[in-house]
C-alpha positions as CSV (number, residue, x, y, z in Angstrom):
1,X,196.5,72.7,60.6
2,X,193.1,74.5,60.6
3,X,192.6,76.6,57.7
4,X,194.7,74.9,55.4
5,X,193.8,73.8,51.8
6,X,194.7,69.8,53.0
7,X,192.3,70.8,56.1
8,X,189.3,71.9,54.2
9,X,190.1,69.1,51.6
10,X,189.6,66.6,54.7
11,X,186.7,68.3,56.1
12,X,184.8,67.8,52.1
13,X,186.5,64.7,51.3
14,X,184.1,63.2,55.0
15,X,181.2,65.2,53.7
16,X,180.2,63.7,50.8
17,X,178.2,60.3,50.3
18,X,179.5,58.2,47.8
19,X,176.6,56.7,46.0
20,X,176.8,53.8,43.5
21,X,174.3,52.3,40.5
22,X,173.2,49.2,40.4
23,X,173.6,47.0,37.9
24,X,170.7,44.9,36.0
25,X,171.6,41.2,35.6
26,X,170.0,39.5,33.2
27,X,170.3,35.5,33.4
28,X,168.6,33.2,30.9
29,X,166.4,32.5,29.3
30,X,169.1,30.3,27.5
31,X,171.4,29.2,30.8
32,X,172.2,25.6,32.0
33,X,170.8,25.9,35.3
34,X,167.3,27.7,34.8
35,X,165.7,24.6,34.5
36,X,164.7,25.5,31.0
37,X,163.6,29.1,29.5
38,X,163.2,31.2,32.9
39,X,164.7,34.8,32.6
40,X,166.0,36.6,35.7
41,X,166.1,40.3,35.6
42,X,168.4,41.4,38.7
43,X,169.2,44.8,40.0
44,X,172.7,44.0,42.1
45,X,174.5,46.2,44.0
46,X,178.7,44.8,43.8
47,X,177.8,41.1,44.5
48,X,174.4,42.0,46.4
49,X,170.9,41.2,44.2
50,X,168.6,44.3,45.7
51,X,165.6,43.1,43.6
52,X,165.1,40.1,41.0
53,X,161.8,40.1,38.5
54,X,161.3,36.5,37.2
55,X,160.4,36.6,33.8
56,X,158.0,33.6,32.7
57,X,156.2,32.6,29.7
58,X,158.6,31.7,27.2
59,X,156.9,28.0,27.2
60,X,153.3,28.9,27.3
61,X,151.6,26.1,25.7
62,X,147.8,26.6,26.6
63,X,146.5,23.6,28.1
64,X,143.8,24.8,29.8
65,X,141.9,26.6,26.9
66,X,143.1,23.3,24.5
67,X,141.1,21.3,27.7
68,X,138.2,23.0,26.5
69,X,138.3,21.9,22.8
70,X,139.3,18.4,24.0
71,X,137.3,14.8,25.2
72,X,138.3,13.6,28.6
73,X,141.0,10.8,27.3
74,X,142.5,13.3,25.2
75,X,143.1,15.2,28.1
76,X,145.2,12.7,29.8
77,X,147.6,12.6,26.5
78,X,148.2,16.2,27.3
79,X,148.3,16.8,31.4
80,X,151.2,14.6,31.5
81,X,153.5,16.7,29.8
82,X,152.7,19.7,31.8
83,X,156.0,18.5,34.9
84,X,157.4,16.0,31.9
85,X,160.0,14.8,34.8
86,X,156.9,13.3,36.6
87,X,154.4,12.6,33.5
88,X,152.2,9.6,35.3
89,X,151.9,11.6,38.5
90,X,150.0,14.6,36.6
91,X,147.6,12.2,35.0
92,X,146.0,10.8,38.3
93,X,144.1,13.7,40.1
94,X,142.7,14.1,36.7
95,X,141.2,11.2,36.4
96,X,140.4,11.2,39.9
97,X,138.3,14.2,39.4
98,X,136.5,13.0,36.6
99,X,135.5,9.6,38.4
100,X,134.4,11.8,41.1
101,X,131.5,13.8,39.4
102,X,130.7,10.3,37.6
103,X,130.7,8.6,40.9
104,X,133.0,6.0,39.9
105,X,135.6,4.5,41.6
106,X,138.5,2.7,40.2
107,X,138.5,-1.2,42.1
108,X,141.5,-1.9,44.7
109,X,144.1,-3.0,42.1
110,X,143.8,-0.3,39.5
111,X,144.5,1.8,42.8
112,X,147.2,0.3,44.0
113,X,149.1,0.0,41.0
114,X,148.6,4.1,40.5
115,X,150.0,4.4,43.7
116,X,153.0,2.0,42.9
117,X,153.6,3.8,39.7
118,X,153.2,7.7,41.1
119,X,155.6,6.5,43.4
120,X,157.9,5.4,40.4
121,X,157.8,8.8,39.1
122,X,158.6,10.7,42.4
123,X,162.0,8.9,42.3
124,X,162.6,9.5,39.2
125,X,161.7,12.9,39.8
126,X,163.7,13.0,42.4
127,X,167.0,11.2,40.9
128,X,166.9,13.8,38.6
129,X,167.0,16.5,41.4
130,X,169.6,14.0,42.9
131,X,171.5,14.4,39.8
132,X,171.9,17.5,38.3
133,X,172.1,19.7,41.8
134,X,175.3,19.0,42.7
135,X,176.7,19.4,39.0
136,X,175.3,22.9,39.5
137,X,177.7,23.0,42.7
138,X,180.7,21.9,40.8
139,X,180.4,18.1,42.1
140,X,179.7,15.8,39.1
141,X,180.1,12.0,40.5
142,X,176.5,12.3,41.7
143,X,175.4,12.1,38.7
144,X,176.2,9.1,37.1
145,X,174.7,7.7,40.2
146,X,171.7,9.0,40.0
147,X,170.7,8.2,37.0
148,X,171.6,5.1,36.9
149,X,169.0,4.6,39.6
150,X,166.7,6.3,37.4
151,X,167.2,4.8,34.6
152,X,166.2,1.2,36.2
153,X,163.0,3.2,37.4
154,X,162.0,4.3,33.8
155,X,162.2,0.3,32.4
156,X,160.0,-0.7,35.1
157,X,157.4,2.5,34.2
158,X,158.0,1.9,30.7
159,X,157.3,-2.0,31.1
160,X,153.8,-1.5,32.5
161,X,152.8,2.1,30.3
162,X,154.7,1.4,27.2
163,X,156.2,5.7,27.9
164,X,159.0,6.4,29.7
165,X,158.2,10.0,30.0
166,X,154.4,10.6,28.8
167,X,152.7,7.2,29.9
168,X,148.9,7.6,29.1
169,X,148.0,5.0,30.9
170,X,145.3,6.5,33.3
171,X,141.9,5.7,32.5
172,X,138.3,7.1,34.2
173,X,137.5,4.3,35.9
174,X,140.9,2.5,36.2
175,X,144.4,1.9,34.3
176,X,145.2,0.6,30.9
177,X,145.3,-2.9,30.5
178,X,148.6,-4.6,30.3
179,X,149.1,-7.8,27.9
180,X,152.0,-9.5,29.0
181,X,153.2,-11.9,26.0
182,X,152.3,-14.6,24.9
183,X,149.0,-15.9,22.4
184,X,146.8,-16.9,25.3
185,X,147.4,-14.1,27.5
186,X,144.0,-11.6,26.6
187,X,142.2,-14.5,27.3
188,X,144.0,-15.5,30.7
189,X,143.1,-11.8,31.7
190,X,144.7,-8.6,31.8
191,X,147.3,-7.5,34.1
192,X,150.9,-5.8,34.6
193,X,153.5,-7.6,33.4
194,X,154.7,-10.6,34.4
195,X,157.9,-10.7,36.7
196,X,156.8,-6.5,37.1
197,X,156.9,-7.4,41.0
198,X,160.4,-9.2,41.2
199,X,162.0,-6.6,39.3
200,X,160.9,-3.7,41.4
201,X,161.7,-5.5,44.7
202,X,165.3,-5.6,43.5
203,X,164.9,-2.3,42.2
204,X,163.8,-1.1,45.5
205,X,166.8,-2.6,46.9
206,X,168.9,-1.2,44.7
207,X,167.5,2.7,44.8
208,X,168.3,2.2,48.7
209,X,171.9,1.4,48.4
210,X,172.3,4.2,45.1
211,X,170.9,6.6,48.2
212,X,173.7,5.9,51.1
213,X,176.4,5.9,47.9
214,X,174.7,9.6,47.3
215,X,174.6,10.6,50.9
216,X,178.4,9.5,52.0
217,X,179.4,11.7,48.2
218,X,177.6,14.3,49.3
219,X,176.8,15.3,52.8
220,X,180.6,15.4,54.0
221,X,181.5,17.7,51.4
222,X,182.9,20.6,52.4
223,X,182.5,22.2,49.4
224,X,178.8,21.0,49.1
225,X,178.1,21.9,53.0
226,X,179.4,26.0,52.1
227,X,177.5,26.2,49.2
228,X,173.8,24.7,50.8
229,X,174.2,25.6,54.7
230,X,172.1,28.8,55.6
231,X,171.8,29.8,52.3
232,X,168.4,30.3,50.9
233,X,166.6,30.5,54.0
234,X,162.9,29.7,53.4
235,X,160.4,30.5,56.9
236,X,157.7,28.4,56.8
237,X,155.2,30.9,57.1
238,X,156.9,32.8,54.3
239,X,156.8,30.3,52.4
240,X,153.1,29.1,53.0
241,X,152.0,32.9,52.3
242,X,153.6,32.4,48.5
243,X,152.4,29.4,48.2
244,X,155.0,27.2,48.2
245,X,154.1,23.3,48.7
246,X,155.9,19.8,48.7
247,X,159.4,19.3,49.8
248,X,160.4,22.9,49.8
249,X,157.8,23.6,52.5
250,X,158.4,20.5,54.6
251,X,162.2,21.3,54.6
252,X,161.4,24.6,56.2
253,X,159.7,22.6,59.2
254,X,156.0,21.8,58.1
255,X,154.8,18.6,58.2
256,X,152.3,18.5,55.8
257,X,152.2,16.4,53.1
258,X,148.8,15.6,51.0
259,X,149.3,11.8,51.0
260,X,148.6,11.7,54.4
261,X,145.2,14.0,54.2
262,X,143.9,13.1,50.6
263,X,142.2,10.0,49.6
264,X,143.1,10.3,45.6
265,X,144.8,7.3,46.4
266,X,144.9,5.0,49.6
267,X,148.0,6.0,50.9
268,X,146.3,5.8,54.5
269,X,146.9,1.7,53.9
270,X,150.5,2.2,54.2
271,X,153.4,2.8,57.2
272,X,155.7,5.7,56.0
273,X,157.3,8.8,57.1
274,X,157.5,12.2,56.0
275,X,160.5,14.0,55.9
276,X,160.9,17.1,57.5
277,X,163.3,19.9,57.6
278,X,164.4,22.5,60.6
279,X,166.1,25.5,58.8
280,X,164.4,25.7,55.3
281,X,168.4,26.2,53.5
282,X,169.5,24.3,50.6
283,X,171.0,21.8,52.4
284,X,167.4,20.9,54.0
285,X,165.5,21.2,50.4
286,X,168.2,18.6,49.4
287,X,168.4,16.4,52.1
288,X,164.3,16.1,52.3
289,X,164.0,14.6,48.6
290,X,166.7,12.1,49.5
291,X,164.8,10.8,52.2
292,X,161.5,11.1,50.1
293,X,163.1,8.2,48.0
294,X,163.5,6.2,50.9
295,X,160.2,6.6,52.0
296,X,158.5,6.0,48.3
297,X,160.9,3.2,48.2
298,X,159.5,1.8,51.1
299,X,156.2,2.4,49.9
300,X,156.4,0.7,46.7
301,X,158.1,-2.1,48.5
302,X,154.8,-2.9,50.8
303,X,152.6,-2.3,47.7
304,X,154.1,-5.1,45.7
305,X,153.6,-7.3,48.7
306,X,150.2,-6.6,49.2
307,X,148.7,-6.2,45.8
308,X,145.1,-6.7,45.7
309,X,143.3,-9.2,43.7
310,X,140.4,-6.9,41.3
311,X,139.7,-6.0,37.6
312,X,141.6,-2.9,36.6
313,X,138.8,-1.4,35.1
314,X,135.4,-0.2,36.5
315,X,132.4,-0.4,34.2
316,X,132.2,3.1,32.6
317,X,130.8,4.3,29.4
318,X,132.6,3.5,26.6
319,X,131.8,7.3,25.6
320,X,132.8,9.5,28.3
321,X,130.3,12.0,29.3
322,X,131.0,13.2,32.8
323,X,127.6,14.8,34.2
324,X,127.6,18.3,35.0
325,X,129.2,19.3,38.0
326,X,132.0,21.2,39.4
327,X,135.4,19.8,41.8
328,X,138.7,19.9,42.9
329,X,141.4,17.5,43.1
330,X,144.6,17.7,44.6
331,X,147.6,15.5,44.4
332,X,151.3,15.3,46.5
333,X,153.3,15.4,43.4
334,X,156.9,15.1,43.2
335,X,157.5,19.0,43.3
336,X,154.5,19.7,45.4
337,X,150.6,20.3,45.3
338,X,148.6,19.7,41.7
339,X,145.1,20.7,41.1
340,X,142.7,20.6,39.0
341,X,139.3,22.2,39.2
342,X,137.3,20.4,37.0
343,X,133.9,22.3,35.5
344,X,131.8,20.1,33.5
345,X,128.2,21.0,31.9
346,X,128.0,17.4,30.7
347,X,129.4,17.0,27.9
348,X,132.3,15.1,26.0
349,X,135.0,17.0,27.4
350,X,135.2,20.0,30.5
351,X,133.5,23.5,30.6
352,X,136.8,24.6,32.1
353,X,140.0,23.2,33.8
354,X,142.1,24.9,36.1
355,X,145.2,23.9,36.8
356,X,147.4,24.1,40.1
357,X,151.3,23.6,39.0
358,X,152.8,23.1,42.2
359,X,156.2,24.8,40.4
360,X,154.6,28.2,39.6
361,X,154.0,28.4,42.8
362,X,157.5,27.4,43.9
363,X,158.8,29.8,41.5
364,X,156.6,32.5,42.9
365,X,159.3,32.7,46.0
366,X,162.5,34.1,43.9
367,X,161.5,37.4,44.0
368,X,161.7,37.4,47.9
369,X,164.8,34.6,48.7
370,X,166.9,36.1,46.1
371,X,166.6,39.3,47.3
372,X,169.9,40.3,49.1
373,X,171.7,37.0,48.1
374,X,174.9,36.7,46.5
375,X,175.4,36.4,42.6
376,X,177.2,33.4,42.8
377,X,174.7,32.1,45.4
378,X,171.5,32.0,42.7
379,X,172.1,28.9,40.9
380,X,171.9,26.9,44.4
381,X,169.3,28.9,45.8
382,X,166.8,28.1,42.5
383,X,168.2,24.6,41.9
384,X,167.3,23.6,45.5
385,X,163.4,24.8,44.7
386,X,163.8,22.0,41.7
387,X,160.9,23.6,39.4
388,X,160.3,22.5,35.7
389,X,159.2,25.4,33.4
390,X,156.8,23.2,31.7
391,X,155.2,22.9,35.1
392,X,155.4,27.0,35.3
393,X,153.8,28.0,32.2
394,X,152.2,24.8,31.4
């Protein structure tokens, strides 16, 4: 009835708004599945992030400034423990861009045997993505797949550069040379390994069956499917205004991929694919790198066939002086673009490197992606970008 105290208590009760607080998250910088010493500060309203500052840093190691205090071959001891995941394939625009302003050129071989071996390390890269992503779901059978693959990868790596993670086995002007054993073998020559070629045929074989294992775990699963489909959505031209670059911009739907544009190495002599996604989700960003192996896979495999016959070694100073000059060189690494913009006045080492990590730039996108996602919907969203935080701070 009108004029009643329940009436009036109605009428009030409809009036008022009920507002809440939000809540500030903090996750890492010690958590399983940051991908090493990343803190997230998120505001989140009930389940709902409403905004989510990255906090980066906590593995600042300064290897541009200890660039400038350093020779060129000292370099390369460093730069390949900047993505540790993928240590050979940071080591090659390098180089690259030093034998540039020297106007040197490594011969055919040296080339191809980069290219076989930054191939190496984008599966491995990869396997690793392969592996630890779906533990972050829950799943855990991926795993010993994976890197079991991986760990046949690493012997081969290790058997030509001697590291398994931080190779040093770039030179300006070529590759290391490789003394197989046996007393008579620096006179015979130098070259990889012997039997290198048979094992990574097999191993080739062997990745490719380890992927359809993968595939039939994974891309069924219900579970799996929930977690990865729609979620994360990534536009392409979002992404390209951040940034973003390598497989989590060619699983949103572009095509571009800097083996097929760049001549740091002579990928134009070989028949491959790239991968592309349609929606930009999870499920694409994962699917994407699975098909990347097959494709390096099928790279390495006509490599090995085809090897050139050439020293692995141009004739270069034995003192590196790279003349004074300025350029940049970038590289499709395993978790997108890598630069470096090489300044040099001359002398034993650079004026100035600056250096493009493809995962800053990947990491630049949280802010935006995790913005109105679901708590429990973080860990796959940035374990589907697959950055390294030595990559992010370098």
């Amino acid at each position: 009835m009108e004029g009643t105290f329940a009436h009036h208590l109605s009428e009030a009760a409809v009036s008022v708004e009920l507002e809440t607080e939000g809540m500030t998250l903090n996750i890492g910088p010690q958590h399983p599945s940051t991908h090493g010493v990343l803190r997230l500060i998120a505001t989140v309203d009930g389940e709902r992030a409403t905004n989510v500052r990255p906090v980066i840093g906590y593995m600042h190691r300064g290897y541009e400034k200890l660039s400038e205090v350093r020779t060129y071959p000292q370099i390369i001891t460093i730069i390949n423990r900047i993505d540790w995941v993928s240590g050979f394939a940071n080591e090659v625009p390098f180089v690259v861009a030093a034998e540039r302003l020297m106007g040197v050129e490594a011969p055919p071989r040296a080339q191809w045997i980069r290219l076989v071996l930054t191939e190496m390390a984008r599966i491995s890269s990869h396997l690793v993505f392969m592996a630890s992503y779906p533990l972050e779901l829950g799943a855990a059978t991926p795993l010993f797949f994976a890197l079991r693959e991986r760990e046949r990868v690493l012997d081969l790596l290790e058997s030509v550069t001697g590291g398994r993670f931080h190779p040093n086995f770039n030179r300006i002007g070529g590759v290391k040379p490789v003394y197989a054993a046996g007393p008579t073998t620096k006179k015979a020559g130098m070259d990889i390994p012997s039997g290198f070629l048979a094992e990574t045929r097999d191993a080739m074989t062997k990745v490719l069956a380890t992927c359809e294992e993968i595939e039939n775990l994974v891309a069924g699963n219900e579970v799996f499917l929930a977690r990865t489909k729609n979620v994360g959505v990534l536009p392409v031209d979002v992404g390209a205004s951040y940034g973003v670059s390598g497989p989590n911009l060619r699983a949103s739907g572009a095509g571009f991929d800097l083996r097929t544009v760049s001549d740091y190495l002579p990928y134009a002599e070989f028949d491959f694919d790239v991968p592309v996604g349609r929606n930009g989700d999870c499920w694409d960003r994962w699917w994407v790198r699975l098909e990347e192996i097959r494709q390096s896979a099928r790279i390495i495999t006509q490599a090995i066939d085809g090897l050139p016959s050439s020293p692995l070694q141009a004739k270069v100073p034995r003192i590196i002086k790279v003349p004074a000059g300025e350029t940049y060189v970038r590289a499709e690494n395993p978790k997108g673009e890598m630069g470096y913009h090489l300044v040099s006045l001359g002398g034993l080492g650079p004026y100035r490197l600056k250096i493009r990590s493809a995962s800053f730039s990947n990491l630049s996108i949280l802010p935006w992606i995790l913005e109105e996602a679901l708590v429990p919907d973080f860990i796959a969203i940035m374990g589907s970008l697959d950055f390294v935080l030595g990559d992010v701070d370098r």
